[in-house]
TILUM-185670 format. One line per 2 residues: number of its first residue (from 1); their letters; for each residue x, y, z of N, C-alpha, C, CB. Coordinates in steps of 0.001 Angstrom, whole numbers, padded with zeros to 6 digits, always signed. Each point is the difference from the previous one (the first is absolute). Glycine has a CB too. Layout:
BEGIN
NUM> a> X:Y:Z:X:Y:Z:X:Y:Z:X:Y:Z ~ ...
end
This chain:
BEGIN
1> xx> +003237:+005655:+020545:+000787:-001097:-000512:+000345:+000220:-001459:-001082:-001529:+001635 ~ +000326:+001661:-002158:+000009:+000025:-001852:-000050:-001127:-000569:+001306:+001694:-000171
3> xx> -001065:-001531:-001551:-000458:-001013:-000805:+001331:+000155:-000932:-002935:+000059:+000234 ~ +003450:-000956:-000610:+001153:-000426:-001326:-000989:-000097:-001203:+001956:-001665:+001410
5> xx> -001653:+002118:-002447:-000238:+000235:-000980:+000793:-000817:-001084:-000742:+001995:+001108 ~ +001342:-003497:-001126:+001033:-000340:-001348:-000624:-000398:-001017:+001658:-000682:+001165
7> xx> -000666:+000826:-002199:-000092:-000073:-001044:+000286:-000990:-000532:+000087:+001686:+000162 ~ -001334:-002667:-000540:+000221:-001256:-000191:+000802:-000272:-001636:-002277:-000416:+001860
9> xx> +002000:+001085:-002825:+000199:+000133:-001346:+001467:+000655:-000009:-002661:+000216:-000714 ~ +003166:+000527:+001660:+001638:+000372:+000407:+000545:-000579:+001456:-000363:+002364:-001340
11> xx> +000412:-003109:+001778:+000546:-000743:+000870:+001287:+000726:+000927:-000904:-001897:-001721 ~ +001259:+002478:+000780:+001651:+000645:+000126:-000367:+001219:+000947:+001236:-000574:-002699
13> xx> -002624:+001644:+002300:-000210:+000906:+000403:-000125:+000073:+001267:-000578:+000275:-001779 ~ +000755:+000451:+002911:-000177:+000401:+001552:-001366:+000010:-000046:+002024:+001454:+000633
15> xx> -002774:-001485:+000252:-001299:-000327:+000242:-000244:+002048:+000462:+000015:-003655:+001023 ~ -001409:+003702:-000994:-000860:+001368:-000034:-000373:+000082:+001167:-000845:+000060:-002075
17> xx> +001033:+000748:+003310:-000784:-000112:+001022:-001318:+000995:+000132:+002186:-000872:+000917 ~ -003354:+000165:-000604:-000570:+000456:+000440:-001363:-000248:+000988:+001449:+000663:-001718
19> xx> -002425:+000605:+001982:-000444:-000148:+001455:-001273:-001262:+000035:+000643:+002931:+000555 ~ -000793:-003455:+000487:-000705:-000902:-000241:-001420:-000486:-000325:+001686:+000170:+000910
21> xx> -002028:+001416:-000955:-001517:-000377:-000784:-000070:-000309:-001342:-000908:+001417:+001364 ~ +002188:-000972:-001870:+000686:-000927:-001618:-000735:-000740:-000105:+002163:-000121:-000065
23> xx> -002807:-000971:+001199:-000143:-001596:-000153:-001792:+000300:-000404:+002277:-001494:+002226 ~ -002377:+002597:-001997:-001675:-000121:-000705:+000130:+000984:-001379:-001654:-000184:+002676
25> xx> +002546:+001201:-002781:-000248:+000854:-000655:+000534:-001140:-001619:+000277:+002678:+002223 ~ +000373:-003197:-001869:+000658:-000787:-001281:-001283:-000600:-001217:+002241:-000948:+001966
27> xx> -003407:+000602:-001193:-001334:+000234:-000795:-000652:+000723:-000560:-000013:-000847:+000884 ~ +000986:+002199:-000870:-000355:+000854:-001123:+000309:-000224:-000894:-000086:+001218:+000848
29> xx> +001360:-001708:-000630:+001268:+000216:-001566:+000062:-001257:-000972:+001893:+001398:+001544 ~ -002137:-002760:-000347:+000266:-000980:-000753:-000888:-000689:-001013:+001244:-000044:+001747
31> xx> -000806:-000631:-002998:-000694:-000507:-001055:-000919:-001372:+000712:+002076:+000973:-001981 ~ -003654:-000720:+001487:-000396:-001226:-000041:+000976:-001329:+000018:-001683:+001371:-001053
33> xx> +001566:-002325:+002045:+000381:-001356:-000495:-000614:-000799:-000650:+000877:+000139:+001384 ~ -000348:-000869:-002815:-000897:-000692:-000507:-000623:+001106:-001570:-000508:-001460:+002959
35> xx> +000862:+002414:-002660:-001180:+000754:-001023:+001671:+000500:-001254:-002991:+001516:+002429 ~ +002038:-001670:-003592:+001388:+000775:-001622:+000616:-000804:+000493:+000376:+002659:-000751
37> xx> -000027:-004371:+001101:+000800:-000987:-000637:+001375:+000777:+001270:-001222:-000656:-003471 ~ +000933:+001199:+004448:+000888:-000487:+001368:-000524:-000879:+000627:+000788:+001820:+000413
39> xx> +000576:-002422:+000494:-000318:-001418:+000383:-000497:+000663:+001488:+001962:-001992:-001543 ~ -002327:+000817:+002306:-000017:+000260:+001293:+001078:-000053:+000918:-001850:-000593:-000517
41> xx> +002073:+001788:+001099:+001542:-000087:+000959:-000173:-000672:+001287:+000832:+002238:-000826 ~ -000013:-002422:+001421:-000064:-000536:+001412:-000186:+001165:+001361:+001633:-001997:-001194
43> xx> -001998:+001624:+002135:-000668:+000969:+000942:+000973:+000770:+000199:-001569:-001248:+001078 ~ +001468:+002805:-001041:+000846:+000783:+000660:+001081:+000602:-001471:-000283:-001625:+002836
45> xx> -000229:+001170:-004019:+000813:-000006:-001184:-001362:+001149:-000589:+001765:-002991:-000305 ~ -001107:+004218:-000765:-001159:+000624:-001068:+000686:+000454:-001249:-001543:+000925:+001874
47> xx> +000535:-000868:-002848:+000689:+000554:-001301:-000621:+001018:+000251:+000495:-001624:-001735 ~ +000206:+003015:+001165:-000485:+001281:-000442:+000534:+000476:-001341:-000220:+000511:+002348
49> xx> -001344:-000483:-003138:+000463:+000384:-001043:+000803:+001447:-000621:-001715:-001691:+000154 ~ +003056:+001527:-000825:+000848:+000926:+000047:-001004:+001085:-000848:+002516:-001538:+000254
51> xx> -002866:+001350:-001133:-000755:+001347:-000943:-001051:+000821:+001075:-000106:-001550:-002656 ~ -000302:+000930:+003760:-001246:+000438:+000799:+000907:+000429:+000822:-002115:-001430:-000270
53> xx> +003386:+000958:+000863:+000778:+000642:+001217:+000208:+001413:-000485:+001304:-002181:+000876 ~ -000453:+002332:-002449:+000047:+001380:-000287:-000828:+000967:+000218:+000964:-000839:-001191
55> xx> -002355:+000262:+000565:-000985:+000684:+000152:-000124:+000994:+001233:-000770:-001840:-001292 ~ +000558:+000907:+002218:-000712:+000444:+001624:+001323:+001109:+000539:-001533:-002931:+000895
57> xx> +002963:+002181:-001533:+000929:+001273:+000383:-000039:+001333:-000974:+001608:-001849:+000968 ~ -001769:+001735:-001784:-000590:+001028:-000784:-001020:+001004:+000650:+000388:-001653:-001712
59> xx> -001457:+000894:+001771:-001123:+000589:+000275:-000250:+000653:+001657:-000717:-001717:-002055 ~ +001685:+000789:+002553:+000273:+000578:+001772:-001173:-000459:+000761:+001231:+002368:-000487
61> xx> -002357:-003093:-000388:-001061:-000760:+000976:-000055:-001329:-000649:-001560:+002047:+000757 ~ +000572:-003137:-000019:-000539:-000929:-000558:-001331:+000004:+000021:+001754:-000972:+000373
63> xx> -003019:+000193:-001454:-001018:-000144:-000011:-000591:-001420:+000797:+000408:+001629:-002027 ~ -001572:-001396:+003219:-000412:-000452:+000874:-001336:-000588:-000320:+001441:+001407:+001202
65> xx> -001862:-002727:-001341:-001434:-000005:-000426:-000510:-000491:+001880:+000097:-000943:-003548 ~ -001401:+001689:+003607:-000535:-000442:+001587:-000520:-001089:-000022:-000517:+001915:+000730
67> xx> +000659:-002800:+000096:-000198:-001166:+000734:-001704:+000030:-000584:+002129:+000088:+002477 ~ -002749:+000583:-002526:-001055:+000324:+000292:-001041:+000403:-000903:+001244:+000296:+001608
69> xx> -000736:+000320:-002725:-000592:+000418:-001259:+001078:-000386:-000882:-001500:+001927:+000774 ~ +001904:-002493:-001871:+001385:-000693:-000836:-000724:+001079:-001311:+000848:-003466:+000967
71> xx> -001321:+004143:-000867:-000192:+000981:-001203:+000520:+001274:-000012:-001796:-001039:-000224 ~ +001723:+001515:+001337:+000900:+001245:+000848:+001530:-000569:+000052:-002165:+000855:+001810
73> xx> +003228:+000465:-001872:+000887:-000496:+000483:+000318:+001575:+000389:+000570:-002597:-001231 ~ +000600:+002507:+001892:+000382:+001393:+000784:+001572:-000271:-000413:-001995:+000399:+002418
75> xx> +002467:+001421:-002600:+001414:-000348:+000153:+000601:+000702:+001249:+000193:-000304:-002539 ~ +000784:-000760:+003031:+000952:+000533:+000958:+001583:+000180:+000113:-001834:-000794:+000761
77> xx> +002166:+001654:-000323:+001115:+000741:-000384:+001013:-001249:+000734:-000964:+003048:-000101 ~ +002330:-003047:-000597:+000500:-000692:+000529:+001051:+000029:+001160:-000858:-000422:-001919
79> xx> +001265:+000184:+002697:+000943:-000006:+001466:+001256:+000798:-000580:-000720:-002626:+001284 ~ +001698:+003440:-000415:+001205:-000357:-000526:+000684:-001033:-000347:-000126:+001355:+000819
81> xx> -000397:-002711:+000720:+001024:-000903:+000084:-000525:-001019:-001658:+000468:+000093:+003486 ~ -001658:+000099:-004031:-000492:-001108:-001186:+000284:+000993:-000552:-001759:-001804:+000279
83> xx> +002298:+002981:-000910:+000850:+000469:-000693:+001071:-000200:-000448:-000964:+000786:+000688 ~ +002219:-001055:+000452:+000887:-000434:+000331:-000112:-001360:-000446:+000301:+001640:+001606
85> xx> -000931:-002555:-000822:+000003:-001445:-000879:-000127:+000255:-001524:-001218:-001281:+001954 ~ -000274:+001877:-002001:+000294:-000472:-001623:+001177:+000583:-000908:-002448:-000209:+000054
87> xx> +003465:+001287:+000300:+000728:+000559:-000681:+001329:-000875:+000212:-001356:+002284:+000092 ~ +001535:-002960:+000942:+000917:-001465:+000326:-000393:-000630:-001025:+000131:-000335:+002436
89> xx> -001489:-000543:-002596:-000474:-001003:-001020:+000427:+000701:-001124:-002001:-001084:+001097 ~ +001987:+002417:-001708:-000520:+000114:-001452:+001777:+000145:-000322:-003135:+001443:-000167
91> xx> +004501:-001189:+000842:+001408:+000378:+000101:-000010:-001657:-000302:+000785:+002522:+001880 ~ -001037:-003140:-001372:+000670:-001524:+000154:-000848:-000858:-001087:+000644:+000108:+002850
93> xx> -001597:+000292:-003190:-000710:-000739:-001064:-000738:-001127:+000474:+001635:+000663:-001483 ~ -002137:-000820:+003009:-000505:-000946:+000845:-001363:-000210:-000282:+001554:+000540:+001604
95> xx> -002141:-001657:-002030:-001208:-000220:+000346:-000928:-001035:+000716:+000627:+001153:-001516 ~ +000045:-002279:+001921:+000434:-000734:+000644:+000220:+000144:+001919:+000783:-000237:-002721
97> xx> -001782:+000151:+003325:+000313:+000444:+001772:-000284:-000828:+000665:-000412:+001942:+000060 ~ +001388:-002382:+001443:-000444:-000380:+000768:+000360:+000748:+001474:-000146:-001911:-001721
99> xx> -001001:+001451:+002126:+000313:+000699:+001186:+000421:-000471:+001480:-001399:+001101:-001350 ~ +002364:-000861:+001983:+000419:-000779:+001561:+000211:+000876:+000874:+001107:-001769:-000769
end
């Protein structure tokens, strides 16, 4: 099926498709709600912070802390397709997502 990707902060923009485990993986990327004076979004809504999006496209992974030990963290390389997104986000200046 997949997942829409819009851009709530560009409205105008075509939406991002992608596959639908999006709908868990998006807990990598997205900013605390509530935490550094963001508000809380509505369900199915995330901020990602733009300086950290560069980052992870930069770097071609993201950092993972385990469920399990929060002192450890692991890095994992990132997808093409969250490549692809984030190089959509970082072209359009998006930080702002919801997903349908």
């Amino acid at each position: 099926m997949g997942v829409l990707v819009y851009a709530v902060d560009h409205p105008a923009l075509p939406p991002f498709s992608m596959s639908d485990r999006f709908r868990h993986e998006v807990a990598y990327f997205m900013h605390i709600p509530g935490d550094t004076g963001h508000p809380k979004l509505p369900d199915g809504e995330y901020w990602i912070d733009p300086a950290q999006a560069r980052s992870w496209y930069e770097d071609g992974c993201i950092a993972l802390v385990s469920p399990l030990d929060s002192q450890n963290k692991t890095e994992v390389e990132l997808s093409e397709e969250q490549e692809n997104w984030l190089a959509w986000m970082l072209a359009h200046e998006v930080a702002h997502i919801r997903l349908a």
